[in-house]
C-alpha positions in Angstrom: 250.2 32.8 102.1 249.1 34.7 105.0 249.0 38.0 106.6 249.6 37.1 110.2 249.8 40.4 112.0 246.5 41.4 111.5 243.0 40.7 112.9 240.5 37.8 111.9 237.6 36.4 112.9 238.3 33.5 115.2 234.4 32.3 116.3 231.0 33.5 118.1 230.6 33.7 121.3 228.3 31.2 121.8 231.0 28.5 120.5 233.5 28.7 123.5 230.1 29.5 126.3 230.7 26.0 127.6 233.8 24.5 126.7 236.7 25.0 124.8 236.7 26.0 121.3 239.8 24.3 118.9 240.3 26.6 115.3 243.0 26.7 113.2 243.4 30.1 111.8 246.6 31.1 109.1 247.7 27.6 110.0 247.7 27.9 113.3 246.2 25.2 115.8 244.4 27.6 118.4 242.5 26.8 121.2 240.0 29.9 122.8 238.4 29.7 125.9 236.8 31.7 128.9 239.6 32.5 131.3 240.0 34.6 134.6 236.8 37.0 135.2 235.2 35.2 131.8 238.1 37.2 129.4 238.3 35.2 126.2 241.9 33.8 126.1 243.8 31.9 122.8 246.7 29.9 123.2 248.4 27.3 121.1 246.5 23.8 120.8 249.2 21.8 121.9 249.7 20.3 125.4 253.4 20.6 126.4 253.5 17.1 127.9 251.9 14.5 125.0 250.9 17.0 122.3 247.1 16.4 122.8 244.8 18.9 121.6 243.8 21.3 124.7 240.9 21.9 123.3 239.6 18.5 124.2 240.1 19.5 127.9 237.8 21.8 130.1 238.1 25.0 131.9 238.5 25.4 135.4 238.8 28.2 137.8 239.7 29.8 134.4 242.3 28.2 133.6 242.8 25.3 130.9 243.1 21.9 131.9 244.3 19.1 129.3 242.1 16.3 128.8 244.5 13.5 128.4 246.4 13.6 131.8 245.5 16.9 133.7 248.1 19.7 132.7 247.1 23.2 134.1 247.5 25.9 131.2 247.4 29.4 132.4 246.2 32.2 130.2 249.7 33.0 129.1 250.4 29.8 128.2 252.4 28.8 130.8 252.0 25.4 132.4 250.9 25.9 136.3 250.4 22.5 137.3 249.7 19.1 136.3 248.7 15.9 139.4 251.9 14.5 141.3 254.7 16.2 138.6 256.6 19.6 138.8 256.5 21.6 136.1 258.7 24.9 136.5 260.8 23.6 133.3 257.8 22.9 131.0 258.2 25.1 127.6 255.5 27.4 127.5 252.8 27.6 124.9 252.0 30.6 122.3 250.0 32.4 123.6 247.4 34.8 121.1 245.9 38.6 121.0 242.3 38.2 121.5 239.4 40.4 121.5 235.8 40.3 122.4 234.2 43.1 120.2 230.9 43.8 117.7 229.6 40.5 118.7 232.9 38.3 117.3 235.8 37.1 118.9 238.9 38.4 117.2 242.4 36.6 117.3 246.0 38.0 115.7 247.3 34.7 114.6 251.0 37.1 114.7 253.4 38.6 117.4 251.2 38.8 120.4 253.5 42.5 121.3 252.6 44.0 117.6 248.3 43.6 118.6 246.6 46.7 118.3 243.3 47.4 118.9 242.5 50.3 117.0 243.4 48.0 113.6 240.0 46.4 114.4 237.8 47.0 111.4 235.0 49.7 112.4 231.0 48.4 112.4 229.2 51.1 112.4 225.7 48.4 112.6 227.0 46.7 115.8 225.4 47.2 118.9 223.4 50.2 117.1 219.6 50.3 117.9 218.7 50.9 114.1 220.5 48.2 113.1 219.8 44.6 113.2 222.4 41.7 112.2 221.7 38.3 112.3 224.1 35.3 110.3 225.6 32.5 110.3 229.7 30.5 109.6 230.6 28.1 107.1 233.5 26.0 106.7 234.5 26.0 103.4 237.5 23.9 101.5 238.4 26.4 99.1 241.6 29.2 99.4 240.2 32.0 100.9 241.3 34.0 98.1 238.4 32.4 95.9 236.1 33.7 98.2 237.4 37.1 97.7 237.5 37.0 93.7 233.2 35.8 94.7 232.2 38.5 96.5 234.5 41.2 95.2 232.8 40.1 91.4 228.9 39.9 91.4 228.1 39.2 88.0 227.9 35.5 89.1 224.8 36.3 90.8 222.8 35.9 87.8 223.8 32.3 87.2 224.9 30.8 90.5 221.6 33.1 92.3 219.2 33.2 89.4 216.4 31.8 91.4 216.9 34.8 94.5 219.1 37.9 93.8 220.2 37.2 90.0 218.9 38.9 87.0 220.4 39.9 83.6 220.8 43.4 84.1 223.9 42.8 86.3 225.5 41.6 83.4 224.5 44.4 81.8 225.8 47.4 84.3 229.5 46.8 84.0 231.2 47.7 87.7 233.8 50.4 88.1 236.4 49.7 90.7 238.4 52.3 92.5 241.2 51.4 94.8 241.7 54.0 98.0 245.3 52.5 100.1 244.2 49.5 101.1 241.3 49.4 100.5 239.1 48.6 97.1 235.7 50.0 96.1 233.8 47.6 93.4 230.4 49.8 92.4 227.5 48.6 90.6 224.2 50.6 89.5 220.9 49.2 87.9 217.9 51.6 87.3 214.6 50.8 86.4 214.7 47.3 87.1 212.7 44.6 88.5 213.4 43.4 91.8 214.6 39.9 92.2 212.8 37.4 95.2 215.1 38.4 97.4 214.9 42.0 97.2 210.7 41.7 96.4 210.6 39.3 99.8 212.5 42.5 101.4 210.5 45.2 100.3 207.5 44.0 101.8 209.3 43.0 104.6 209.6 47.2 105.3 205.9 47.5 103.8 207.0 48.3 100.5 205.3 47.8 97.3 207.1 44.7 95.5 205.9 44.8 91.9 207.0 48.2 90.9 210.4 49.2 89.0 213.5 49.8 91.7 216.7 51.2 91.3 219.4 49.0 92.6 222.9 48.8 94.0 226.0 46.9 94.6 228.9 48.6 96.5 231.6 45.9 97.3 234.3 46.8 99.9 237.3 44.5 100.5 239.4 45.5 103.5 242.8 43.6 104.4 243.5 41.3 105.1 240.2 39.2 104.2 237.3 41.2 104.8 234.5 42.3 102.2 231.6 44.7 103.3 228.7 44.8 100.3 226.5 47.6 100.4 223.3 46.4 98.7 219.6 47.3 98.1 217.1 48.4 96.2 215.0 51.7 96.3 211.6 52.6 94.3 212.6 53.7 91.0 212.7 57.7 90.7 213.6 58.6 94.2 217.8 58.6 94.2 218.4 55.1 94.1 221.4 54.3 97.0 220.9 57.9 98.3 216.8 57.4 98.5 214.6 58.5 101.9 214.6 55.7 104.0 211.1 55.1 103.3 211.4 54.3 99.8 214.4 51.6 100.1 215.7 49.0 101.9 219.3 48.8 102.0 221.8 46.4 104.1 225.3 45.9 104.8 226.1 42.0 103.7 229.0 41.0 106.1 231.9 38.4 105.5 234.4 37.9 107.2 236.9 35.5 106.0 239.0 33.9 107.7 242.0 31.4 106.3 242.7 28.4 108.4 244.9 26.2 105.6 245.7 27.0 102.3 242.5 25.2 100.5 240.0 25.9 103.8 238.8 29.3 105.1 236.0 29.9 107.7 233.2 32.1 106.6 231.3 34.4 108.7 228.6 35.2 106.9 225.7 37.7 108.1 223.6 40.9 106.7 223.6 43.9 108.6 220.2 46.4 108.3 218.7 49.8 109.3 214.9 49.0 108.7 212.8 46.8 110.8 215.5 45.9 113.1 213.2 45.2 115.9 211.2 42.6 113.5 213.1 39.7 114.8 210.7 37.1 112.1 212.1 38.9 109.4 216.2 38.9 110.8 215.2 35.1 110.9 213.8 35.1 107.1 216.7 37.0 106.0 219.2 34.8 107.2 217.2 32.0 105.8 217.1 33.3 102.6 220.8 34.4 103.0 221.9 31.1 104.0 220.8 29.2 101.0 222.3 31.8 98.9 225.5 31.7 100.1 225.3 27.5 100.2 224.8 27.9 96.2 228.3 29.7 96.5 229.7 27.4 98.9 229.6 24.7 95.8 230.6 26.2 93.1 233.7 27.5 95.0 234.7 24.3 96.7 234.5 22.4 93.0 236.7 25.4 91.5 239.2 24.6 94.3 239.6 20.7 92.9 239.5 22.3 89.6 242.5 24.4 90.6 244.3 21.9 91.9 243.7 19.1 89.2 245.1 21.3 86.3 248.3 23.2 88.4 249.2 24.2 84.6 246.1 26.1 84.0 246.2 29.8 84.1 243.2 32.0 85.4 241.7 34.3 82.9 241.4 37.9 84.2 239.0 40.1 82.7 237.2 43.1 83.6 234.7 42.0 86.0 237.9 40.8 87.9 238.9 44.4 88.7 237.8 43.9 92.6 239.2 40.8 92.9 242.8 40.9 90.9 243.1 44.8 93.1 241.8 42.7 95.9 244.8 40.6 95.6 247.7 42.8 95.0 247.1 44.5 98.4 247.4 40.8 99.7 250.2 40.5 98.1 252.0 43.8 99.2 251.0 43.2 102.4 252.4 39.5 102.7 255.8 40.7 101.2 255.9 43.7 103.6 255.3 41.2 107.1 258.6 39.0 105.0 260.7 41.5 104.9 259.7 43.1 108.2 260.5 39.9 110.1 263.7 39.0 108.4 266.9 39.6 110.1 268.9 42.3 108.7 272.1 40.0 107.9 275.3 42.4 109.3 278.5 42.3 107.3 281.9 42.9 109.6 284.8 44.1 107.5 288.7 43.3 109.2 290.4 46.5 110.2 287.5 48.5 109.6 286.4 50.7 113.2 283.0 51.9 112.9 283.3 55.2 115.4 
């Protein structure tokens, strides 16, 4: 169900600044915290002695102490002490990967040894001076999957979003998708259209005209294990749409990381990434706004398709062509799941009598 040796989004920042932070991520119970020298440490949210959640506890001198009746948890998750007991034979704890990087906090829910950095997805908007980000996280009961098919198919928007980024035209500019290892590439184009609120609300927001015909784009990225990057805007009609001047667009990145926790819930990092204005911190804060209650509409629909799902088990999913992103989407899921099986199956050694191998 899910692809373990990889990296997700485990939380903010802010959400472990003062105290323990509990997740579960690929259905594992995770607590992160601030350890030694304030590095952001993930071990398993069990405590050795009663099974209490750790995260209910509190950090101290960086390390983790148990709520319930005092156990010490070191980073690595071994036991170092607990009041008036000894506790050299305690079983030690799983202990996680974790990194601190582009504003997240990034957990490999797999084998700690197999962790490597440079598998981290590459932001080119984070901690750029020309880019601004602001978002927010949802929890959401739904398979993660679901959210995938959403974002990886945009045609919704003009039923689900008619009153903020939906119009008809969507419907009417069938996408193309390309698939490039794995990654997949879902494109959309609409010329000579008019700009939805959104988009109009954006356009004066970089002191733009917002009455006047735009070209407009959708360029959905999905890159394993769960995360889709949508490159979106709008630019004034007759100047190169996506490849405009910057001074006759605005264009952002929309940002969602998804990440599964059981196999009907996923948390959702939701955000929108942008090169103009990024020092206009009122708009950041109208964006997100307007983002927010966009993404909500989604949040819905998708968690009422989930009971759906799971009312009619003998139903079977149309897939048509404005699925393209989502079924390619999947398949690389897929490959990749079967891949970590058979990687971390034991290769079963037949002996043969009176057979020497030499």
């Amino acid at each position: 169900m899910f692809i373990k040796n990889a990296w997700y989004v485990a939380c903010r920042p802010e959400e472990i600044q003062d105290k323990p932070l509990g997740r579960t991520i690929c259905g594992e119970k995770i607590v992160f915290y601030r350890g030694k020298e304030n590095k952001v440490a993930a071990v398993e949210d069990f405590c050795p002695h009663r099974g209490a959640p750790l995260s209910l506890g509190y950090v101290e001198d960086g390390n983790l102490v148990c709520g319930y009746h005092g156990l010490v948890m070191g980073c690595e998750g071994k036991t170092i002490a607990m009041p008036a007991q000894r506790v050299n034979g305690f079983p030690c704890n799983k202990a996680y990967a974790v990194v601190e990087k582009f504003g997240f906090i990034w957990v490999w829910p797999g084998e700690k040894d197999q962790a490597d950095e440079s598998k981290l997805p590459v932001l080119e908007w984070a901690d750029h001076p020309e880019w601004s980000y602001g978002g927010g996280l949802f929890h959401i009961h739904c398979d993660y999957r679901l959210m995938i098919d959403n974002l990886m198919d945009l045609t919704h928007e003009t039923y689900v979003h008619s009153s903020s980024i939906g119009q008809k035209e969507i419907d009417e500019s069938l996408p193309i998708t390309k698939v490039d290892g794995d990654h997949v590439i879902t494109e959309r184009y609409m010329d000579n259209v008019i700009a939805p609120p959104f988009w109009q609300m954006a356009l004066r927001g970089n002191h733009l005209a917002d009455d006047v015909p735009v070209d407009r784009w959708q360029r959905c990225h999905f890159f394993a294990p769960s995360n889709v990057h949508i490159e979106v805007g709008v630019a004034h009609a007759g100047h190169g749409g996506y490849d405009a001047p910057k001074d006759k667009k605005v264009s952002s990145i929309v940002v969602d990381f998804i990440t599964p926790e059981t196999e009907t819930s996923h948390w959702y990092f939701w955000g929108m990434a942008r090169n103009f204005q990024p020092e206009n911190i009122e708009l950041t804060d109208q964006i997100r706004e307007g983002q927010g209650k966009i993404f909500t509409e989604d949040l819905e629909m998708l968690e009422q398709q989930q009971q759906n799902i799971l009312n009619n088990p003998q139903r079977k999913l149309l897939m048509l062509n404005i699925d393209a992103g989502g079924v390619q989407s999947r398949k690389i899921i897929e490959r990749l799941l079967s891949e970590e099986r058979q990687a971390a199956t034991p290769i079963e050694v037949v002996k043969f009598p009176n057979i020497h191998v030499i």
